[in-house]
C-alpha positions as CSV (number, residue, x, y, z in Angstrom):
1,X,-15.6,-149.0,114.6
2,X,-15.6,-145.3,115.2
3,X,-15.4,-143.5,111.8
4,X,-12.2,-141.9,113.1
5,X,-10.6,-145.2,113.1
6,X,-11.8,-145.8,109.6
7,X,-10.2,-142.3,108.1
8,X,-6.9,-142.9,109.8
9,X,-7.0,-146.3,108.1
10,X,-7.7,-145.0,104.7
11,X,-4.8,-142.1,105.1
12,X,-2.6,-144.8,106.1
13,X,-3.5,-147.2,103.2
14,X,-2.9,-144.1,101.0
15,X,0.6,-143.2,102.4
16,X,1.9,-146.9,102.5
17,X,1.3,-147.1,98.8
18,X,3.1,-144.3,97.9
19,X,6.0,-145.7,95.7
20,X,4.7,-149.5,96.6
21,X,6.6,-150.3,100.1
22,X,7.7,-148.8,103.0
23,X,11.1,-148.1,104.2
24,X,11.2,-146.5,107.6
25,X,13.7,-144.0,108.5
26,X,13.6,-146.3,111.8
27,X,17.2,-144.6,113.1
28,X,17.9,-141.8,115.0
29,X,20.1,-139.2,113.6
30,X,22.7,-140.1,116.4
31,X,22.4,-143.6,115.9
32,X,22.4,-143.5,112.1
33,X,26.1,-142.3,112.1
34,X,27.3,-144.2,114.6
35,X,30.1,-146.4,113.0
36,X,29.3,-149.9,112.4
37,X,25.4,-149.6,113.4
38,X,24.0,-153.2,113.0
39,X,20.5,-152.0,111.1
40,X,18.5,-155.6,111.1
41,X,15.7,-155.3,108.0
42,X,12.4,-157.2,108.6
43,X,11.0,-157.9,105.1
44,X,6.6,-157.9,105.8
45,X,4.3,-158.7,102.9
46,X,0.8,-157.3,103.9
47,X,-2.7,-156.2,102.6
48,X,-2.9,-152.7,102.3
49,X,-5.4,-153.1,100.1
50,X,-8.3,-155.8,99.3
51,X,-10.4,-158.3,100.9
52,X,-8.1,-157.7,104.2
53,X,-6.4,-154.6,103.9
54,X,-8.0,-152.9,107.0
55,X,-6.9,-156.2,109.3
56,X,-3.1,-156.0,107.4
57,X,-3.1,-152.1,107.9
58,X,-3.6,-152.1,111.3
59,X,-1.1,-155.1,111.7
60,X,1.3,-153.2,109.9
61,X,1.0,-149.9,111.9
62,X,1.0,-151.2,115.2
63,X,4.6,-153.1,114.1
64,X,6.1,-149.5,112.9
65,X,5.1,-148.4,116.1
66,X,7.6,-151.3,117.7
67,X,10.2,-150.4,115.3
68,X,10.3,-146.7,116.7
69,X,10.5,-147.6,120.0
70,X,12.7,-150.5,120.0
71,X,15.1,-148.4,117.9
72,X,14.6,-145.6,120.7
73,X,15.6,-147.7,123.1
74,X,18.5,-149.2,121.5
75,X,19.7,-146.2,120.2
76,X,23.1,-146.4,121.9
77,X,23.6,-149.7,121.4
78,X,24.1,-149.3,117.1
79,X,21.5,-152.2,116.8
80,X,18.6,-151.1,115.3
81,X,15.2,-152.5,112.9
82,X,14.3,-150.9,109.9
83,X,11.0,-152.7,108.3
84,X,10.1,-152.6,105.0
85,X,6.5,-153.0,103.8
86,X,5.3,-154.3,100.5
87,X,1.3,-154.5,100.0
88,X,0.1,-158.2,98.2
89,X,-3.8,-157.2,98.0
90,X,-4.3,-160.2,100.1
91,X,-3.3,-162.8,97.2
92,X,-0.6,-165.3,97.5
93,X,1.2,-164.6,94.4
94,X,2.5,-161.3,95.2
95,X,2.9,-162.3,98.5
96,X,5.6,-164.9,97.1
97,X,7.0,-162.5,94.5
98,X,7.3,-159.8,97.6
99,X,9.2,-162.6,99.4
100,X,11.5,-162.7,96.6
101,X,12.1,-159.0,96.4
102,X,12.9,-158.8,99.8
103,X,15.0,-161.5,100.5
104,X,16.7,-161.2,97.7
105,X,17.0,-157.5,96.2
106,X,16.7,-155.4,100.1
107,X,18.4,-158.3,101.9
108,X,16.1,-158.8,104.2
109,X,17.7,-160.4,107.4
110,X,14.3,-162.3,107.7
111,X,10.2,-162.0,106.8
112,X,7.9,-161.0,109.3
113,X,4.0,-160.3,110.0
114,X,3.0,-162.0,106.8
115,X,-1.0,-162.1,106.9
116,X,-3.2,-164.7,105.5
117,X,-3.3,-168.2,105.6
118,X,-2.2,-168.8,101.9
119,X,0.1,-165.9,101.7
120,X,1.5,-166.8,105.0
121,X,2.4,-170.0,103.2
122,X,3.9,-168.6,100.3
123,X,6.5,-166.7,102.4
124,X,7.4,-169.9,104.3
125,X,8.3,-171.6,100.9
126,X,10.4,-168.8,99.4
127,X,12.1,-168.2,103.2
128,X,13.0,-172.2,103.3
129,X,14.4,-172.2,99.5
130,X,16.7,-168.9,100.3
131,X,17.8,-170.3,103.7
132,X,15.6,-167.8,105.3
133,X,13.3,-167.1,108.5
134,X,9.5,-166.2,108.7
135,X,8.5,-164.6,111.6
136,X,5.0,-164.0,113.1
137,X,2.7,-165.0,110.1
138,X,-1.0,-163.9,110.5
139,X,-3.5,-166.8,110.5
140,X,-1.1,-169.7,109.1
141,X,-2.3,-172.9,108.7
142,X,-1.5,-175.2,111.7
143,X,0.9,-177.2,109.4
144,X,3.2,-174.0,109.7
145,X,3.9,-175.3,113.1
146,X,5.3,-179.0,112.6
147,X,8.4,-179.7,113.0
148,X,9.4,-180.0,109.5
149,X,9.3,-175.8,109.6
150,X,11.8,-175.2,111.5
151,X,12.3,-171.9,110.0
152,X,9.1,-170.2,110.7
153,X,8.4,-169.0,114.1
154,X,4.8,-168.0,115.3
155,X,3.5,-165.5,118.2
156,X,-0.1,-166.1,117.8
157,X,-1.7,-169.2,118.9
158,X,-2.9,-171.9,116.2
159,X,-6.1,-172.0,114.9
160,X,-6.1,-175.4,116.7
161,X,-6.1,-173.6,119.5
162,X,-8.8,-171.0,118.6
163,X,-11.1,-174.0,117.8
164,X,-10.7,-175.7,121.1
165,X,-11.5,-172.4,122.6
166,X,-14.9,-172.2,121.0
167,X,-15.9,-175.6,120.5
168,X,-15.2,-176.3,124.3
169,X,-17.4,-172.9,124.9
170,X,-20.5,-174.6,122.7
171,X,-20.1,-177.4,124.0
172,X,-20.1,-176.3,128.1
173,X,-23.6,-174.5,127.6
174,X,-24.8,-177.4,126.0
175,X,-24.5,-176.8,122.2
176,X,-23.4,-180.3,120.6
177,X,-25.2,-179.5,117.4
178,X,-22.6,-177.4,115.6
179,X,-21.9,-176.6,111.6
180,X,-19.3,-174.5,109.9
181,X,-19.6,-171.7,107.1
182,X,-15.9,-170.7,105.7
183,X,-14.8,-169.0,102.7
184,X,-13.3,-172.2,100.1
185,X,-9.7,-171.0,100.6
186,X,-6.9,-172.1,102.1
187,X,-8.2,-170.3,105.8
188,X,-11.2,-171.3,105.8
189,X,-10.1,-175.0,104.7
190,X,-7.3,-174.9,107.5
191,X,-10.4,-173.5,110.2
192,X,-12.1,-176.6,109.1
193,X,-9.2,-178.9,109.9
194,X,-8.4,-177.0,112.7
195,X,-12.6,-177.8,114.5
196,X,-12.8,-180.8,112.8
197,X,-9.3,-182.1,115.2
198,X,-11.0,-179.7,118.0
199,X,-14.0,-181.9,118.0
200,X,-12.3,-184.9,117.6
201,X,-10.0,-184.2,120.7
202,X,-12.7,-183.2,122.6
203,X,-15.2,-186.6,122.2
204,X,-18.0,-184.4,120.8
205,X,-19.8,-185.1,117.7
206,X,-19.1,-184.2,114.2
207,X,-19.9,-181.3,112.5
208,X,-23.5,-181.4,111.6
209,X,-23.1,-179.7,108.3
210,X,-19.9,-177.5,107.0
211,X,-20.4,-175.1,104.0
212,X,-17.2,-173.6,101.9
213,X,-18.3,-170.8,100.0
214,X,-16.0,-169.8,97.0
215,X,-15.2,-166.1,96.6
216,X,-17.2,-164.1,94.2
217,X,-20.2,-166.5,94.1
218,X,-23.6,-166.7,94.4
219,X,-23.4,-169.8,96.0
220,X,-24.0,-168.2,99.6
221,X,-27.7,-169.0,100.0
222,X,-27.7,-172.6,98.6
223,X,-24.7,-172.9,101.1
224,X,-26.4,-171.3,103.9
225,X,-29.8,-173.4,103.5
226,X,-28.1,-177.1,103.3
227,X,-26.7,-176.1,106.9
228,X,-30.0,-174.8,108.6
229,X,-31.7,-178.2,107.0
230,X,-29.3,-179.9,109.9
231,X,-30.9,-177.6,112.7
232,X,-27.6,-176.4,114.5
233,X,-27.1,-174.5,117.6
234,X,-24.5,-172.9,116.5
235,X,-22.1,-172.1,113.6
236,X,-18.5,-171.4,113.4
237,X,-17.5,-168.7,111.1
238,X,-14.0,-168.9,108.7
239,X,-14.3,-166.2,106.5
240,X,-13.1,-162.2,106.0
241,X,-15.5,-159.8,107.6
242,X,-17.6,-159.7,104.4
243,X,-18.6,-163.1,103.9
244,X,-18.6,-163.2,107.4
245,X,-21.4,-160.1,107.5
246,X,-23.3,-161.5,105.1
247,X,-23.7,-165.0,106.2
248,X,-25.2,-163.3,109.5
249,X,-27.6,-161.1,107.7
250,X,-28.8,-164.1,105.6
251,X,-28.9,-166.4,108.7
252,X,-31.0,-164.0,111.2
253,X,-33.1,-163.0,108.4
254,X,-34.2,-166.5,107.8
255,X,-34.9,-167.4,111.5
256,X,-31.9,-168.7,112.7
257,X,-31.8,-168.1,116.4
258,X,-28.7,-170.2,117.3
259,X,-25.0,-168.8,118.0
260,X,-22.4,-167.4,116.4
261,X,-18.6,-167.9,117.1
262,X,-16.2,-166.6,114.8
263,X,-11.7,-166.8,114.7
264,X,-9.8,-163.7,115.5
265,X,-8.9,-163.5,111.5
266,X,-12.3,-161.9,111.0
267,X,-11.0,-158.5,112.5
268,X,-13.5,-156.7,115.1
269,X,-13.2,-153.4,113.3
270,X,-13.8,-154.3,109.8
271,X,-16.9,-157.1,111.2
272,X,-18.4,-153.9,113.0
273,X,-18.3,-151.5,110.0
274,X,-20.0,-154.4,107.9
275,X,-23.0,-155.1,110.4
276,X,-23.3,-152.1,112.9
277,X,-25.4,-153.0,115.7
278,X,-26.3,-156.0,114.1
279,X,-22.7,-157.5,115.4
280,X,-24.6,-157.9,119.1
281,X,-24.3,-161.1,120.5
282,X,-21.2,-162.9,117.9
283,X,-18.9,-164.2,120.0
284,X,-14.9,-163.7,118.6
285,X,-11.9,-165.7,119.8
286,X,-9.3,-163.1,120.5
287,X,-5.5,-164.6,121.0
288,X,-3.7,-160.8,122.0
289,X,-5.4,-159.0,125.3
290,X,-7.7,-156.0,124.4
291,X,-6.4,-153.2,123.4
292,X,-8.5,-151.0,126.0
293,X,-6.7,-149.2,129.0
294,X,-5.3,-152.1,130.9
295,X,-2.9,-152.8,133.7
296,X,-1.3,-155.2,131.8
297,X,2.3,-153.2,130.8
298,X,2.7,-154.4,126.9
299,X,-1.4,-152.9,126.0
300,X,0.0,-149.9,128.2
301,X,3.0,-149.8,126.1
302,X,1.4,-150.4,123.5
303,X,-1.1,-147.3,123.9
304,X,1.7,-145.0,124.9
305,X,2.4,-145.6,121.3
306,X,-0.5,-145.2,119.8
307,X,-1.1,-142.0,121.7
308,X,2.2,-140.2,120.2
309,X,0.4,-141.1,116.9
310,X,-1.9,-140.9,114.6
311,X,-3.3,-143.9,115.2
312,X,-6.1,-145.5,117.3
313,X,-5.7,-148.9,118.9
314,X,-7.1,-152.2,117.6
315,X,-6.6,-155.7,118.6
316,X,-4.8,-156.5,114.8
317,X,-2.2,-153.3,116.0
318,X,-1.5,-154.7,119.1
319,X,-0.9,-157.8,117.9
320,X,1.8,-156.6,115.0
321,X,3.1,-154.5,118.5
322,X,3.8,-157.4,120.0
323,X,5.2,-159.3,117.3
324,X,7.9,-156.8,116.8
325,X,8.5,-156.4,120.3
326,X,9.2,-160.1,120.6
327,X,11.3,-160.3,116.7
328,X,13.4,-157.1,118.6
329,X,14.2,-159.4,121.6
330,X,15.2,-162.4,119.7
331,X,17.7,-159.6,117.6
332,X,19.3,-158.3,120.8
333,X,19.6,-161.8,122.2
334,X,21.4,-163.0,119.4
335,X,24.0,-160.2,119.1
336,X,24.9,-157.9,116.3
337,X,27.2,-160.2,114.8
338,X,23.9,-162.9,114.5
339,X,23.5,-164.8,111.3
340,X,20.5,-167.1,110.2
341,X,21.6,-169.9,111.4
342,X,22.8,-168.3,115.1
343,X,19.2,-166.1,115.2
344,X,17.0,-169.5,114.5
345,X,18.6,-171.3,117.8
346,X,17.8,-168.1,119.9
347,X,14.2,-168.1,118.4
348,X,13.8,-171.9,119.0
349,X,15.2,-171.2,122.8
350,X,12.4,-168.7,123.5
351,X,9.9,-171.3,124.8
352,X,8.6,-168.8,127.7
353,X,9.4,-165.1,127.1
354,X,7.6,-162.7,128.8
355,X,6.7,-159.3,126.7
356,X,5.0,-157.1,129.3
357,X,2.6,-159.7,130.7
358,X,2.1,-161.7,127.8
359,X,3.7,-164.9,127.0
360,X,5.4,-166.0,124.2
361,X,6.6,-169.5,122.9
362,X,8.1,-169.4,119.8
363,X,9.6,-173.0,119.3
364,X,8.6,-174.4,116.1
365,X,6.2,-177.8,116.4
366,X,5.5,-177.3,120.0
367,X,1.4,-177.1,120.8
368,X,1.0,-174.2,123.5
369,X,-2.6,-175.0,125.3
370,X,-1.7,-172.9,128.0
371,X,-1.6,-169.8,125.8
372,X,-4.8,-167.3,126.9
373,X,-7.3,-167.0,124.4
374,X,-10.0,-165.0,125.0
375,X,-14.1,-165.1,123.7
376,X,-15.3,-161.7,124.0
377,X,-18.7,-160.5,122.7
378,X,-20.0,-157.5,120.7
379,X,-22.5,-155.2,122.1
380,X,-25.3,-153.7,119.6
381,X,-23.3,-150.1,120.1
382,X,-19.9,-151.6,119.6
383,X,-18.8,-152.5,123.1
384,X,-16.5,-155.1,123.6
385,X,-18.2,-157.7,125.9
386,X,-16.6,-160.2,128.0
């Protein structure tokens, strides 16, 4: 990561927790006296700060850019977003005491772009007790996406899905022998599921060794060594970019020669200002496109954005992008006059919805194995490799 990228970021950070949230002044002037405007609030619980807060910044920036230009767009219509942002440090009990604040004292119409695994289930609780929707979590756990939650409504694949991705990948150049290193939370517990059911579906064998490593331990090398003892060819990473760095360090400095494949919650920025050119050769599931200059019309749209800012693209921006684009389009489907109830059943109809060349199905407790995800590689200098 460019340290460009990394002083936005910290500007960012320090302007989002000016007075603790964010509340966008998303309308036009025109638009904001228009009589009866319908202004839909989006209620987004995110790490500014902590052991994720680079991932959930750049999530969260890349959704105010969809705000603006959905509200742009719609500016005649009287139906605009306004999004307000709360950091939770990346811990779950903010994240449900955020939920609370903005479902019930802002009246949120719904919560959105939660991110984390455990804070992701947080907001799903609070929304189902207060008759509420979550929209777009970051990294939930798969069990988000049964049927019994019919109120939360994903745009990223599951981590089932991830895990087929790279287990199918080891597996095709011949790597049977594989072992997992998370962090002992409730990601890296639900990456474990989530490979363990990947192996199991594809006939391989079991893991050869898994390793949960508790946060804010010393118990990283003991970990580490049990799995080499079992000779893998490669190991599957579920942690933050820090635990993630470190593992790596650790693991090539002891010998290790085998692979490393990691989820798309690690964050490519955040991994590359850990290791530097040491990131060569990881391989990273990604489930948006890259945000590089593409033909494909939403990373174009997407970069228009970011070029009428002050930000710089990532795949985390383009991915919170999306996700507003695709909450917007569910709004304007169901009418200004939508309540809960009337905006669920348009959600739960969008089983195919195009947003500029990538596809969205957002009906709760459907697997989607035709969704794209991608492995890209790292370079030494920071290129992304396909």
């Amino acid at each position: 990561m460019d340290s460009s990228r990394r002083e936005w970021l910290g500007k960012a950070g320090a302007a989002l927790l000016l007075g603790g949230g964010v509340h966008l002044p998303a309308l036009s002037q025109s638009s904001s006296r228009a009589a009866g405007a319908r202004v839909v609030l989006l209620g987004q619980s995110v790490p500014l700060t902590g052991a994720a807060g680079e991932i959930g910044l750049a999530f969260a920036a890349g959704s105010r850019l969809a705000v603006a230009d959905f509200n742009e767009r719609n500016a005649a219509s009287g139906l605009q977003l306004k999004l307000l942002q709360l950091d939770d440090g990346y811990d779950a009990g903010r994240a449900a005491a955020n939920a609370r604040t903005l479902l019930g004292t802002d009246k949120a119409d719904m919560l959105f772009g939660f991110v984390g695994t455990a804070s992701s289930d947080a907001g799903a609780n609070v929304a189902a007790q207060q008759g509420s929707l979550l929209f777009a979590p970051f990294a939930a756990a798969d069990a988000l996406r049964e049927a019994s939650h019919p109120h939360v409504f994903h745009v990223r694949p599951g981590m089932i899905d991830e895990a087929l991705k790279i287990v199918r990948q080891c597996a095709t150049v011949g790597q049977t022998r594989i072992a997992l290193v998370g962090d002992d939370d409730a990601m890296g517990r639900a990456g474990l599921a989530a490979v363990q059911q990947a192996i199991t579906e594809l006939k391989l064998p079991a893991l050869v060794a898994s390793a949960m490593v508790p946060a804010g331990t010393d118990k990283l090398d003991a970990a580490l060594k049990t799995v080499l003892q079992q000779t893998p060819q490669a190991i599957v990473l579920v942690s933050l970019s820090g635990t993630t760095a470190n593992a790596i360090r650790k693991l090539r400095k002891s010998g290790y020669s085998g692979s490393f494949m990691a989820f798309s919650i690690v964050g490519i920025d955040p991994l590359y200002a850990e290791l530097g050119k040491d990131i060569g050769g990881i391989v990273i599931s990604q489930v948006v496109p890259s945000p590089r200059p593409s033909a494909i019309p939403i990373v174009k749209e997407y970069r228009a954005a970011v070029d009428n800012s002050d930000q710089t693209p990532s795949y985390e921006g383009l991915e919170g992008f999306i996700a507003v684009k695709v909450a917007g389009e569910a709004v304007r489907r169901a009418g200004r006059g939508f309540t809960t109830a009337s905006l669920q059943r348009v959600m739960t109809a969008m089983t195919d919805y195009d947003v500029g060349g990538f596809r969205v199905n957002l009906r709760p407790g459907l697997r989607d194995a035709s969704r794209t995800i991608d492995l890209i590689s790292i370079s030494a200098d920071g290129r992304v490799l396909r």
